[in-house]
N, C-alpha and C positions, 0 to 999 in steps of 0.2 A: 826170290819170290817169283813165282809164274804168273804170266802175261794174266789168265784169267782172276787170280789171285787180287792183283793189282784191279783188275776192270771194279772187281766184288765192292772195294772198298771205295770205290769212290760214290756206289748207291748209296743214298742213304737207306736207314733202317725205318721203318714204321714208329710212329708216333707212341709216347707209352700208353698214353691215354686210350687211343684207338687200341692198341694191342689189349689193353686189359677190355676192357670190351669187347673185344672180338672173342679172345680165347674164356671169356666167362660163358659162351653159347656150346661148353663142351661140359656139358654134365661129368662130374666124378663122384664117387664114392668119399665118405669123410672120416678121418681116423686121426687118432692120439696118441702121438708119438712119448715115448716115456724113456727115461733113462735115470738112473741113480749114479751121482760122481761123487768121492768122497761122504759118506753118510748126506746127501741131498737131492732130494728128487725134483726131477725138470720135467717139463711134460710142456707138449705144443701142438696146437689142433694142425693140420695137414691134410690137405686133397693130391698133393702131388707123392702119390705113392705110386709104383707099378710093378707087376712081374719082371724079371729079366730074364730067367733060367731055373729049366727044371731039373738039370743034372749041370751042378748040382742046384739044387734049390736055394734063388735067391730075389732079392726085389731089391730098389731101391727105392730112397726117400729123400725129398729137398728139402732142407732145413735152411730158412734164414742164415747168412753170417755172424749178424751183429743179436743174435738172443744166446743166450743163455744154455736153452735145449742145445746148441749147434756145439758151445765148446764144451760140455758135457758131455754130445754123442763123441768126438773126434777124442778125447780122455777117456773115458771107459769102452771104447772102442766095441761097445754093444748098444743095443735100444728093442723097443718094442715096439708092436705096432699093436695098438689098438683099433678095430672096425667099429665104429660105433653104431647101434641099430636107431631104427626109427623115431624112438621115444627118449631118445637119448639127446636132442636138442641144445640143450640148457648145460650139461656136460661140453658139448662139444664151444658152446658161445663162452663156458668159463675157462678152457683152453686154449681159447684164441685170444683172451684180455692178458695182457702182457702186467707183470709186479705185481700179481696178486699172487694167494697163498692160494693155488689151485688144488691140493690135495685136501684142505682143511673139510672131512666132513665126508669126503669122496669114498667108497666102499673098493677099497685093492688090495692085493698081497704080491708078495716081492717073486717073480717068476725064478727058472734054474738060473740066469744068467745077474740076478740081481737088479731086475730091474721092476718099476711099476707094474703088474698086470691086473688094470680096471676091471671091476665086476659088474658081470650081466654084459658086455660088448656081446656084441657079435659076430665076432673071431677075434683072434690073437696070434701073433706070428713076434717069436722071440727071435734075435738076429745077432750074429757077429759081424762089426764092421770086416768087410776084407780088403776094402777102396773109398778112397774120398778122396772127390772131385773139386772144382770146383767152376763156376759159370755165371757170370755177373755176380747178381746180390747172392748169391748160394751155394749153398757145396748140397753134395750129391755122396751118399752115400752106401753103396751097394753091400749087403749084408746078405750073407749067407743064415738059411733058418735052420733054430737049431729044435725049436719046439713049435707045434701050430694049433691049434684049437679053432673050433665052431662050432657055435647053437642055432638052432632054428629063429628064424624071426628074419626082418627085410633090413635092407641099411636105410641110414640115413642117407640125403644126395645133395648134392650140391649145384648148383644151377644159374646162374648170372646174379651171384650177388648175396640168395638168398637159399635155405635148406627145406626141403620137399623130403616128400614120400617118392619110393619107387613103382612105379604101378606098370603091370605086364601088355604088352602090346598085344 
């Protein structure tokens, strides 16, 4: 281990409490991660989506370790992303309550890759895992897209805690 190495670890790290609070003052976009393993479908709200690469075309996604969605994505080694648009609220609060029958009533069909694809979003990006990671509480997994879609209309957003509108500066 190198001398600066050694220095790093003796800082400590910022408080959790503080850190969730500070990093909640970064607005994202909010979407619904979906996967089908073995005839079951998993689905989990998420803000921590991003670009990686546009050749070839990919993003990734953090998924919780200990849910459900995470060992469903790392098994069927695909997912979706759903973007949810602005009217889409209540959708997005029923995919982020954990042991409920999130699909019950929900309007989707099974995209090429066999997995959930929510109706009326506002985009969709089907994905092959090609890597997963992982990083404290989460693995990270970088998915190459294999199909994308989007309709008109605004996202929904996310913002210290609670979900907004996007409004143009």
């Amino acid at each position: 281990m190198n001398k600066s190495k050694e220095n790093q670890d003796l800082v400590p790290l910022v408080d959790q409490q503080q850190f969730k609070q500070v990093i909640g003052h970064f607005a994202s976009g909010v979407s619904i991660i979906t996967v089908s393993n073995n005839g079951v479908d998993f689905g989990i709200t998420a803000s921590a989506v991003c670009s990686v690469s546009v050749d070839p075309p990919m993003l990734l996604v953090c998924v919780n370790k200990s849910t459900g969605t995470c060992h469903a994505i790392s098994a069927a080694e695909s997912f979706t992303v759903n973007i949810v648009n602005e009217t889409q609220k209540e959708l997005a609060l029923r995919f982020a309550r954990a042991n409920t029958d999130k699909f019950d009533g929900v309007d989707f069909s099974y995209g090429e890759l066999g997995n959930p694809v929510l109706g009326q979003t506002l985009a969709t990006l089907e994905c092959r895992v090609v890597e997963e990671v992982t990083g404290g509480t989460h693995s990270v997994f970088l998915g190459e897209v294999q199909k994308a879609n989007a309709a008109d209309g605004d996202p929904l957003v996310y913002y210290r805690g609670k979900f907004g509108k996007f409004e143009e500066a």
